[in-house]
C-alpha positions in Angstrom: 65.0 21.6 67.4 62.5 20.5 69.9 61.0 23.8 70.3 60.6 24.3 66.6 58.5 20.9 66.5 56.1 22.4 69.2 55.7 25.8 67.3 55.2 24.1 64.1 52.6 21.7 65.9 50.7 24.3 67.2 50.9 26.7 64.0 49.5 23.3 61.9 46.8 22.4 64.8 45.4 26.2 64.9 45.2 26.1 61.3 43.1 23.2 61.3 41.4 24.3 64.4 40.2 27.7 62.3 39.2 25.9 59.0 37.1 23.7 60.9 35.2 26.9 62.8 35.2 28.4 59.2 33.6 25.4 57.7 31.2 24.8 60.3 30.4 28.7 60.6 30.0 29.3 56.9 27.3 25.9 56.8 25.1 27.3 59.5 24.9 30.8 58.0 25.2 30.2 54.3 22.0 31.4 52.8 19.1 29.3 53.0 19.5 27.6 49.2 22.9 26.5 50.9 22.4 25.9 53.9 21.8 22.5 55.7 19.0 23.2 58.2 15.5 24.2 57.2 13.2 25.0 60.2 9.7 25.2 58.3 10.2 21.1 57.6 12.4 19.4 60.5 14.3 16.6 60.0 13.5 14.9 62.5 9.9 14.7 63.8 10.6 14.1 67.8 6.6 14.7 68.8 4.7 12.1 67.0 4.2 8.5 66.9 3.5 7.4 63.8 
């Protein structure tokens, strides 16, 4: 029984652990209507002092 705990622990964990990457993958290259980062207007402005 206990060994069928582990297995299923670890065959639950690396599901997680692969929609995560998938999630996080698919934001970062996602076409640029989609995705999150645009590099022609930061975010965050770290240079200035205004």
């Amino acid at each position: 029984m206990k060994i069928l705990t582990t297995f299923a622990a670890m065959v639950v964990g690396g599901g997680i652990a692969a929609g995560s990457m998938y999630g996080l993958l698919a934001s970062q290259t996602a076409a640029p209507a989609n995705s999150p980062t645009n590099v022609n207007a930061p975010e965050f402005d770290y240079g200035s002092n205004n």
